[in-house]
C-alpha positions as CSV (number, residue, x, y, z in Angstrom):
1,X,-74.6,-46.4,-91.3
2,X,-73.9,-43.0,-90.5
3,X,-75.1,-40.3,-93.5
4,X,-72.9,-37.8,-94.7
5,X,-75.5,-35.5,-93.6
6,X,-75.2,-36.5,-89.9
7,X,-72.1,-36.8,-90.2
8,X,-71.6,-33.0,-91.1
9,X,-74.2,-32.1,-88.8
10,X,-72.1,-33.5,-85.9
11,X,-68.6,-32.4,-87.0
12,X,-69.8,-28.8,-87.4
13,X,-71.8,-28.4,-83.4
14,X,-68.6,-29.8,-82.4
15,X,-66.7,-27.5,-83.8
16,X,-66.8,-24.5,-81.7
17,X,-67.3,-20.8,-83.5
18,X,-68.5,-22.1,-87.0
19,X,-71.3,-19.5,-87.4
20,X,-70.3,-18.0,-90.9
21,X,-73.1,-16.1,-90.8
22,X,-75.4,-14.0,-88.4
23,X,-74.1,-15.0,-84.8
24,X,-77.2,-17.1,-83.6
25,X,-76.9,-16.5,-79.6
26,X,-79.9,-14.0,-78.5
27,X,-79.1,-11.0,-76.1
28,X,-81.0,-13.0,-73.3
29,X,-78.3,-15.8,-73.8
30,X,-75.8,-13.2,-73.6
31,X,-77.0,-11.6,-70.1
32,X,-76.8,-15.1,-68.5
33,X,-73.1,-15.0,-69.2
34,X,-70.7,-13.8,-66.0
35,X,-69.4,-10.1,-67.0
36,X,-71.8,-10.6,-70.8
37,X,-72.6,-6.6,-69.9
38,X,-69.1,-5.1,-69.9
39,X,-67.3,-3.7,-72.8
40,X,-64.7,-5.7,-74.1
41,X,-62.2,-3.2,-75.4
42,X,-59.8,-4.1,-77.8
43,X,-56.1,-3.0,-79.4
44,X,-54.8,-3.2,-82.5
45,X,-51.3,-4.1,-82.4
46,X,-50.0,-3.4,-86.0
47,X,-52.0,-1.6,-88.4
48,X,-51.1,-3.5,-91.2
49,X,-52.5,-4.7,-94.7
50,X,-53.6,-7.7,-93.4
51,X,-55.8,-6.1,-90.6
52,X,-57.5,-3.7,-92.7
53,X,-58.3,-6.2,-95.6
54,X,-59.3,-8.9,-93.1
55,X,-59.1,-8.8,-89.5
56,X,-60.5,-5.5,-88.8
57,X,-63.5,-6.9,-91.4
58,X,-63.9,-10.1,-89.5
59,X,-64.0,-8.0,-86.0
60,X,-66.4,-5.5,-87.2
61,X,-68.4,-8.0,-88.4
62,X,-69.6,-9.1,-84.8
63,X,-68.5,-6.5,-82.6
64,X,-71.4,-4.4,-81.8
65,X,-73.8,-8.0,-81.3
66,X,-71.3,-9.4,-78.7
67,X,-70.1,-5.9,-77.1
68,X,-66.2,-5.5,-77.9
69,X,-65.2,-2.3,-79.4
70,X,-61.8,-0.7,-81.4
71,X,-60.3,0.9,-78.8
72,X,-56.7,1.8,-79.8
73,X,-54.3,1.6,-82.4
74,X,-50.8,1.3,-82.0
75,X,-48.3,1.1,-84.4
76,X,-44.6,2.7,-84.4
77,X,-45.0,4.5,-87.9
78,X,-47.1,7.6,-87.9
79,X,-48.8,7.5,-91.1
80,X,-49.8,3.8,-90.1
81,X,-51.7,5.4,-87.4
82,X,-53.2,7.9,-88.8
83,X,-54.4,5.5,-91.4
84,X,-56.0,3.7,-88.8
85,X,-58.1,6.6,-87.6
86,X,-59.0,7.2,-91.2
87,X,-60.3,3.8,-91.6
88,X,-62.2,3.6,-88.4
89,X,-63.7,6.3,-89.2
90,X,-64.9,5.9,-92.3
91,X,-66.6,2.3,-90.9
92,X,-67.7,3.2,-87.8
93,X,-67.9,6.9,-88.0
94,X,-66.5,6.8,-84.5
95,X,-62.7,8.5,-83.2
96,X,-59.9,6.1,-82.0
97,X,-57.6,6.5,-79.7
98,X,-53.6,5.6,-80.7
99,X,-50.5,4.6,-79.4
100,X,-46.7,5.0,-80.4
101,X,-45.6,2.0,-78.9
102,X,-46.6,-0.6,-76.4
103,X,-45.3,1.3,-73.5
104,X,-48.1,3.7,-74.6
105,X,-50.3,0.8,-75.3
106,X,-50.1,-1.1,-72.1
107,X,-51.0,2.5,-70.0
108,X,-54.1,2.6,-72.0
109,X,-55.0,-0.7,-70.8
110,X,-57.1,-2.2,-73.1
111,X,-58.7,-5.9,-72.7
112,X,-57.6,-7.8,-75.2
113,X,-55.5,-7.0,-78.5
114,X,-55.1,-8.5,-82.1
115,X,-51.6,-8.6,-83.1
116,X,-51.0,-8.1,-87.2
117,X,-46.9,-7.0,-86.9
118,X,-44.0,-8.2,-88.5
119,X,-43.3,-12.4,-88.7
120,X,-40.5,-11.9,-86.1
121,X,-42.4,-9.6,-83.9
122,X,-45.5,-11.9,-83.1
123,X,-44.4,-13.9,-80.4
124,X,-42.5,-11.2,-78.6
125,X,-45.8,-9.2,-78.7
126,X,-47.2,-12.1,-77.5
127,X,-45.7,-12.4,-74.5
128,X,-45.5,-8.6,-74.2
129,X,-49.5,-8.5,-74.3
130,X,-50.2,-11.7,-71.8
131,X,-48.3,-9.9,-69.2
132,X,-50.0,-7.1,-69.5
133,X,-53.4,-8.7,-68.8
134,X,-54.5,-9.2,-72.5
135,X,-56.4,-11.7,-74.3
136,X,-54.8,-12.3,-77.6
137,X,-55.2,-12.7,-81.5
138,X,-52.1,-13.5,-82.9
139,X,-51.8,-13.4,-86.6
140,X,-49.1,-16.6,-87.7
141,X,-46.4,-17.2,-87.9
142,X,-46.3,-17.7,-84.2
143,X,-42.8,-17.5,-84.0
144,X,-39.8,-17.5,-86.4
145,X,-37.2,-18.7,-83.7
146,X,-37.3,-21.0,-80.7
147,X,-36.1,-18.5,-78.6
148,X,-38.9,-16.2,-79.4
149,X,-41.5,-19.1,-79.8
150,X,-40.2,-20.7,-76.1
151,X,-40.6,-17.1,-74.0
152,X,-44.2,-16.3,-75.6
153,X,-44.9,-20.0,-75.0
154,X,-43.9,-19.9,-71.4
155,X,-45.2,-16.0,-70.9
156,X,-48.8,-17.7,-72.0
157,X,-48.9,-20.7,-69.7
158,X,-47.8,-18.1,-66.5
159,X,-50.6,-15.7,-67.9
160,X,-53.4,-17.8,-68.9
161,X,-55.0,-15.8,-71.3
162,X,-57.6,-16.2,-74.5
163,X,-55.1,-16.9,-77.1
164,X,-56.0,-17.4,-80.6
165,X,-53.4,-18.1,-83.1
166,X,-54.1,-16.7,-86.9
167,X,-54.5,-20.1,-88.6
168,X,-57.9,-19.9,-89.1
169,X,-58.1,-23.5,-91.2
170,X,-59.1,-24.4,-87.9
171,X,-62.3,-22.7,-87.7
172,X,-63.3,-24.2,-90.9
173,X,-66.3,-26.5,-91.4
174,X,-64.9,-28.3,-94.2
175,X,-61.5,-28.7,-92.1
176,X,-63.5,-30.2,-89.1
177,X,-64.8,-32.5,-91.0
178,X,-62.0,-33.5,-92.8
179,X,-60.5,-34.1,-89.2
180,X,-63.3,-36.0,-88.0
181,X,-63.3,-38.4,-91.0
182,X,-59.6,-38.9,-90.5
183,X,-59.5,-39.8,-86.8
184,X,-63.0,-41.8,-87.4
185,X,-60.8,-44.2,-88.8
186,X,-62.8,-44.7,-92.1
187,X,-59.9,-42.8,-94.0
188,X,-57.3,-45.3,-93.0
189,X,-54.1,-44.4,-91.9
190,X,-52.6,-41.8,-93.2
191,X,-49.5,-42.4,-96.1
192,X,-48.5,-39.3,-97.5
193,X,-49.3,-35.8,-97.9
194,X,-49.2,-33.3,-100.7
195,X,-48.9,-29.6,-100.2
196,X,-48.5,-26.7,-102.7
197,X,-48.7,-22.8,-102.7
198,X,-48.1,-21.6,-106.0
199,X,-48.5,-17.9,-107.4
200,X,-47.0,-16.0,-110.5
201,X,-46.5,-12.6,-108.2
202,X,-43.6,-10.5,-108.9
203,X,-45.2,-8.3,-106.8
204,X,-45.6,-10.2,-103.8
205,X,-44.6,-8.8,-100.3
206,X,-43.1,-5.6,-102.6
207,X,-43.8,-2.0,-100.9
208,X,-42.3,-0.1,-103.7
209,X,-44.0,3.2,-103.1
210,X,-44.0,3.3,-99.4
211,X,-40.5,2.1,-99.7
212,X,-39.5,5.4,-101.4
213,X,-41.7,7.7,-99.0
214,X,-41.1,6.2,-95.6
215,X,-38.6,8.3,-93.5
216,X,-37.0,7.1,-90.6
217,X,-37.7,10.1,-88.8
218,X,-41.6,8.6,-88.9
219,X,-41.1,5.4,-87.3
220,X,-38.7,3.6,-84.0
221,X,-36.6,1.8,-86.3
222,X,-34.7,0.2,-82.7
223,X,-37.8,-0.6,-81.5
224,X,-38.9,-2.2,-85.0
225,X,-35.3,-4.4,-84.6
226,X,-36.7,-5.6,-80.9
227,X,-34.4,-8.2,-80.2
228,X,-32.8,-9.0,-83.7
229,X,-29.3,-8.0,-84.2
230,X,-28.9,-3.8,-85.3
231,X,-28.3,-2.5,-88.6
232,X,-28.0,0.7,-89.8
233,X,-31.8,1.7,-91.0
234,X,-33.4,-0.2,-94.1
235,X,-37.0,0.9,-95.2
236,X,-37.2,-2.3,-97.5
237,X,-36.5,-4.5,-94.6
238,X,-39.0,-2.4,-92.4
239,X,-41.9,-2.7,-95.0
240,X,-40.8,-5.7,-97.3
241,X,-39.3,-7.8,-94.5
242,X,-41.3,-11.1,-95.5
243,X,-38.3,-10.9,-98.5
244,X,-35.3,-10.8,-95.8
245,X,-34.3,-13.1,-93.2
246,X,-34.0,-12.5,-89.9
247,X,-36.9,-10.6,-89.9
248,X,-39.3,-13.1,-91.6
249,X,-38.3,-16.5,-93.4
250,X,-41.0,-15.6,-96.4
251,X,-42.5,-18.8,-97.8
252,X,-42.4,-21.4,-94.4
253,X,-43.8,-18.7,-92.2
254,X,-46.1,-17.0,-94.4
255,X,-47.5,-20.0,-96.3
256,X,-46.2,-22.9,-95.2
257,X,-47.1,-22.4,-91.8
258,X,-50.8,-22.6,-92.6
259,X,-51.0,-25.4,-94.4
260,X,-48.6,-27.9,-92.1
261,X,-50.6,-26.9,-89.2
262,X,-53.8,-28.8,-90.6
263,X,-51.1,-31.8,-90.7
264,X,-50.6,-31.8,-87.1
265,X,-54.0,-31.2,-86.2
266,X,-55.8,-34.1,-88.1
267,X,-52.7,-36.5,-87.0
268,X,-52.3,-35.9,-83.4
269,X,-48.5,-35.5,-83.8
270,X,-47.2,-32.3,-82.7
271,X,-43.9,-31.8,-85.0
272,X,-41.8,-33.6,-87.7
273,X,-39.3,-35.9,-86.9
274,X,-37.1,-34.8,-89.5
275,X,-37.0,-32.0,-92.3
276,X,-35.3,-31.6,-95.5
277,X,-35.3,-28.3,-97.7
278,X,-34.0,-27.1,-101.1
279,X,-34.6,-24.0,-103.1
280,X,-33.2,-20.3,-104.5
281,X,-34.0,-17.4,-105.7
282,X,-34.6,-18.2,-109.2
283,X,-37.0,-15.6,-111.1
284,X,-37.2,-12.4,-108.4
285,X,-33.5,-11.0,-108.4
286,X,-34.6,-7.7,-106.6
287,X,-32.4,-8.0,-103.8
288,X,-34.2,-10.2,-101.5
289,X,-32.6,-13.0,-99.4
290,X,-35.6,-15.1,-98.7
291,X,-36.1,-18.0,-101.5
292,X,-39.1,-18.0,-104.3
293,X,-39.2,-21.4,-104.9
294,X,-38.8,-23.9,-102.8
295,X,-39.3,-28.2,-101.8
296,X,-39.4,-29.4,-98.0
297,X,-39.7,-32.7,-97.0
298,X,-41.0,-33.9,-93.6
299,X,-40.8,-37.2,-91.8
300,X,-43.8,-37.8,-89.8
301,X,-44.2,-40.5,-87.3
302,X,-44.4,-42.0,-83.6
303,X,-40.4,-41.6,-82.3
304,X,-40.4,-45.1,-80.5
305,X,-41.3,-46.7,-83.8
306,X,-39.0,-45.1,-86.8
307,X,-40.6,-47.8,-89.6
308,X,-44.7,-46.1,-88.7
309,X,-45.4,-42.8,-90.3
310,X,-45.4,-40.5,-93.3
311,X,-43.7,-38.6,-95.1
312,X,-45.3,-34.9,-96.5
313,X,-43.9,-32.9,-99.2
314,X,-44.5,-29.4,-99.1
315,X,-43.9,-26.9,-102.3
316,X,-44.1,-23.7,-103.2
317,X,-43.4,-21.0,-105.8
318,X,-43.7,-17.8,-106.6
319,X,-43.1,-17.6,-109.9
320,X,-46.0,-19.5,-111.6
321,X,-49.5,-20.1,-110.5
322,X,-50.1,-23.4,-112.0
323,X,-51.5,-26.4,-109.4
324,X,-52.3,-23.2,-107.4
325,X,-52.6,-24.2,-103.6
326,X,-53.8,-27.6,-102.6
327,X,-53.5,-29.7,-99.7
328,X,-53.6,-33.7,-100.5
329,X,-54.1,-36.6,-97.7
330,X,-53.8,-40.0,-99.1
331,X,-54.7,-43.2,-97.6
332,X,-54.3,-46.8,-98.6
333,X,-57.9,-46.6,-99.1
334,X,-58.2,-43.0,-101.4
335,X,-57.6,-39.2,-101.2
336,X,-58.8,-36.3,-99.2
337,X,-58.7,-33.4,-101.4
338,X,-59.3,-30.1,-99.3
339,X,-59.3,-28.4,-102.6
340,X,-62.4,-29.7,-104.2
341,X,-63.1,-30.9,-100.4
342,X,-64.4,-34.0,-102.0
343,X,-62.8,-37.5,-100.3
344,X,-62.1,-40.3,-103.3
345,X,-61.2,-43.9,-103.4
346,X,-58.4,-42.5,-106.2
347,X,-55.1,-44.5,-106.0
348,X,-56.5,-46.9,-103.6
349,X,-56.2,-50.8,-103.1
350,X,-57.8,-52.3,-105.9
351,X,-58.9,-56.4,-105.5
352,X,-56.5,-57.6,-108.0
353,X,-53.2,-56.0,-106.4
354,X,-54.7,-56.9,-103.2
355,X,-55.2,-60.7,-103.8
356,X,-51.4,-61.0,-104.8
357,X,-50.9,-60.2,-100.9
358,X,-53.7,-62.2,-99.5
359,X,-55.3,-58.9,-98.3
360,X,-58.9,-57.1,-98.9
361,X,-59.5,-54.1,-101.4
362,X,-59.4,-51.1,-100.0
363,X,-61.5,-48.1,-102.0
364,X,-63.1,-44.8,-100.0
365,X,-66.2,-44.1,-100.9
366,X,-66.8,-40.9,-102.1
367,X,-67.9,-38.4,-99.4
368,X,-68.0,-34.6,-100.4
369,X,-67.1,-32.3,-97.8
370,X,-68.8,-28.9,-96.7
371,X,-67.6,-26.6,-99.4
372,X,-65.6,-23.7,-97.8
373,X,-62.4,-22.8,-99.3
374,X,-59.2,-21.4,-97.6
375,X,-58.1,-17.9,-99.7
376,X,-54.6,-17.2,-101.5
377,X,-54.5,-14.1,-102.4
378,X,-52.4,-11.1,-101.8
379,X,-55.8,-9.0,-100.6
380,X,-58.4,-12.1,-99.9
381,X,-60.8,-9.4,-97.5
382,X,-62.7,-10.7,-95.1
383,X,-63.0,-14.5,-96.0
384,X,-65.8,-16.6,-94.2
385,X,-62.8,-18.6,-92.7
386,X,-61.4,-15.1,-91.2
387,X,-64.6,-14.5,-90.4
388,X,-65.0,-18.2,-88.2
389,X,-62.0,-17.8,-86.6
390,X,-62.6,-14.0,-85.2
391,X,-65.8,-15.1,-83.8
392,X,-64.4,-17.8,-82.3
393,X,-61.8,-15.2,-80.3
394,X,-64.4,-13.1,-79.9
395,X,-66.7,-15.7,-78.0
396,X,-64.0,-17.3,-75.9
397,X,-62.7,-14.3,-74.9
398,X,-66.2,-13.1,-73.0
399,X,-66.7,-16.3,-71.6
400,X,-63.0,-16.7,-70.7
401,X,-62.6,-19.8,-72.5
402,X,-59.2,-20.8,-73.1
403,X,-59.6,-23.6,-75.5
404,X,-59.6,-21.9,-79.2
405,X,-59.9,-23.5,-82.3
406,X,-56.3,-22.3,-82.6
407,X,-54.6,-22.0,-79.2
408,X,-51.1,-21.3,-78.4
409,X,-50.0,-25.1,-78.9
410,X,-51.0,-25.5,-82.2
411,X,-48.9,-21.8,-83.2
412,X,-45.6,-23.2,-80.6
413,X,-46.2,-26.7,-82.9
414,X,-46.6,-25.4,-86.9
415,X,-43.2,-22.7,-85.5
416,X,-41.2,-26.2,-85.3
417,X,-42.1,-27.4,-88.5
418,X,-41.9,-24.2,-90.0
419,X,-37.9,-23.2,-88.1
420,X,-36.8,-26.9,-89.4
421,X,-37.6,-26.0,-93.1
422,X,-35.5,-22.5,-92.1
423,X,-32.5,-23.7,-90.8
424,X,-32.7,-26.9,-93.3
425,X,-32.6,-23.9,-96.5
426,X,-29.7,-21.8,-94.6
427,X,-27.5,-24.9,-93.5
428,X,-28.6,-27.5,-96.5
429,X,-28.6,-29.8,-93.1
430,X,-31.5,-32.1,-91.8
431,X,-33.3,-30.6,-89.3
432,X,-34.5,-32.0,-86.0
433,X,-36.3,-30.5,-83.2
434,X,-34.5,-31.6,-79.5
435,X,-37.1,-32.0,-76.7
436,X,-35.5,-31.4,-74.1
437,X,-33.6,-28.6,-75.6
438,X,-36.6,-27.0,-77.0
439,X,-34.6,-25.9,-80.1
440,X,-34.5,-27.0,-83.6
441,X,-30.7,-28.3,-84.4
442,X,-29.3,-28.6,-87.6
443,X,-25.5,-30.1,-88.9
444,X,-25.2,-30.7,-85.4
445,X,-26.0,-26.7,-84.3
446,X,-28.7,-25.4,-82.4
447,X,-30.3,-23.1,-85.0
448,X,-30.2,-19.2,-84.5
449,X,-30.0,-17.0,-87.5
């Protein structure tokens, strides 16, 4: 019988960009590798929160080792930029260039970029940054429409580029294992899922203070709209957008998004059939459109066979923290907790309800999981999962390796799940995603805004 210690041993050299530590590939390994001495230069598209807390961390991290540098920084709000020469300098001690736009951008040429803009943006930049030549990081959600998420989709498979999308569960140990065990068979097949994100954050995706400073006279407010439909200038909706639809739809793409991507990825299946949503605005009354509290529930399943699957129930709310976030895989056979990471035989087929059927018990062992834990909060730094998944980038992008831990499938597949749960809250419709359509359709609609 195979030991939990092989066992981790083997999910983890399978699992390519892992290292949480010290990268462990010498300089001679490095010189054997076609184009190993040239300077990989990189853009930052989007200075935002989430790139100084985190990415930029997580790139610094292994930068000098593996020979990419911070090239350029482009974002269309001035004080962003300057910002971003600040903090370069003050890690680096090194100047930067910038850019206004990605008109300016694309002249400067630069490799590869990481792309940290607004939810809506992402895709577009996307596509944007592939035809330009570069290799991408693309923070999630992928996309917020199917529009968007269809043209950065088909701009990738014309361009062939490194792409990495942000959902850096992927790039966890504890996740790879989790996977492995699940498609080993020894979990059983998979009966339900259980998914929370809960927070008490008032708080949350607020901008107060900038929101009273920024001028529109700083930033491109037409170029922030891209293709989403004009409105008169709105500094909450440029710096607090995760709170307004079109522009992000808060909870599905922010949260949500994460955590039903590991549910495609351990069961093969690449979207829901079916989704179900309910929920309001029913403790932060400051003007935002976007809900904070919500319920979505999935069908999962083979769509030749309508009685095989699973359903998943997915929650989340912002206005207490209790059950905090957890992600629950049950079996016949037990529970995968990637919480505690531990895998149980809790609520499985005991001997005395399986005799009444004529069957045989079914109880998991227990098998404990590496212990690496996925972070929640507003500023959660540079997190070793961050961390596995920029390295990951990082080392397919110099040896031109387009198979990521997280590559442009698995962002096209969580922005189905994730549009489904949107158009399900704005039409209180089922949602279903047409094939052959490639759009999500809802009361009978194809799904827009």
């Amino acid at each position: 019988m195979e030991t939990r210690r092989n066992f981790i041993k083997k999910t983890a050299l399978g699992a390519a960009g892992l290292t949480l530590g010290k990268l462990n590939i010498s300089a001679k390994s490095y010189a054997n590798i076609m184009g190993s001495n040239d300077r990989i230069r990189v853009g930052v598209l989007g200075f935002s929160d989430r790139f100084r807390s985190s990415l930029g961390k997580a790139f610094l991290k292994y930068a000098d080792e593996m020979n990419f540098e911070l090239y350029t920084i482009c974002d269309i709000w001035s004080r962003r930029r300057d910002e971003g020469v600040a903090w370069y300098k003050s890690r680096t001690g090194k100047t930067i260039k910038t850019a206004r736009n990605t008109d300016e951008l694309w002249e400067q040429r630069p490799d590869a970029v990481i792309i940290s803009t607004a939810d809506f943006q992402h895709a577009l930049h996307l596509a944007e940054a592939v035809r330009a030549g570069c290799h991408v990081y693309c923070e999630k959600p992928f996309a917020e429409t199917m529009d968007d998420a269809n043209e950065a989709l088909k701009a990738a498979k014309e361009t062939n580029r490194v792409i990495q999308i942000g959902s850096q569960r992927r790039s966890g140990a504890n996740y790879h294992a989790a996977r492995e065990y699940i498609q080993s068979g020894k979990f059983g097949k998979i009966v339900a899922v259980e998914m929370t994100w809960n927070v008490n954050q008032p708080g949350r995706w607020r901008r107060p203070a900038l929101v009273a400073e920024i001028k529109e006279s700083d930033t491109d407010w037409k170029r922030y709209l891209m293709n989403r439909p004009y409105e008169p200038w709105d500094p909450r909706k440029y710096l607090e957008y995760r709170l307004f639809w079109p522009y992000s739809s808060g909870i599905p793409g922010q949260w949500m998004s994460h955590q039903i991507d590991t549910v495609h990825w351990f069961s093969g299946l690449q979207y829901p059939r079916s989704a179900v949503a309910n929920g309001g605005i029913y403790m932060w009354n400051d003007g935002r459109r976007n809900c904070d509290t919500l319920t979505a529930v999935f069908d999962y399943g083979s769509f030749d066979n309508p009685d095989e699957g699973f359903q998943v129930i997915y929650s989340s709310r912002q206005t207490n923290s209790s059950g905090g976030v957890k992600e629950w895989y049950f079996s016949n056979g037990g529970k995968l907790d990637l919480d505690t990471n531990i895998i149980t035989g809790e609520g499985g087929l005991t001997e005395d309800d399986a005799r009444v059927m004529g069957m045989k018990p079914f109880i998991l062992d227990t098998f404990n999981l590496p212990q690496i834990k996925a972070e929640s909060g507003a500023d959660t730094g540079s997190d070793p999962l961050t961390n596995a998944h920029m390295q990951n980038w990082m080392e397919c992008v110099r040896n031109n390796n387009t198979k990521t831990n997280a590559p442009i499938e698995a962002g096209y597949s969580h922005s189905i799940a994730t549009i489904m749960v949107t158009a399900a809250l704005h039409t209180g419709q089922r949602a279903t995603f047409d094939k052959e359509k490639k759009q999500v359709i809802a009361g009978g609609k194809v799904f827009k805004y």
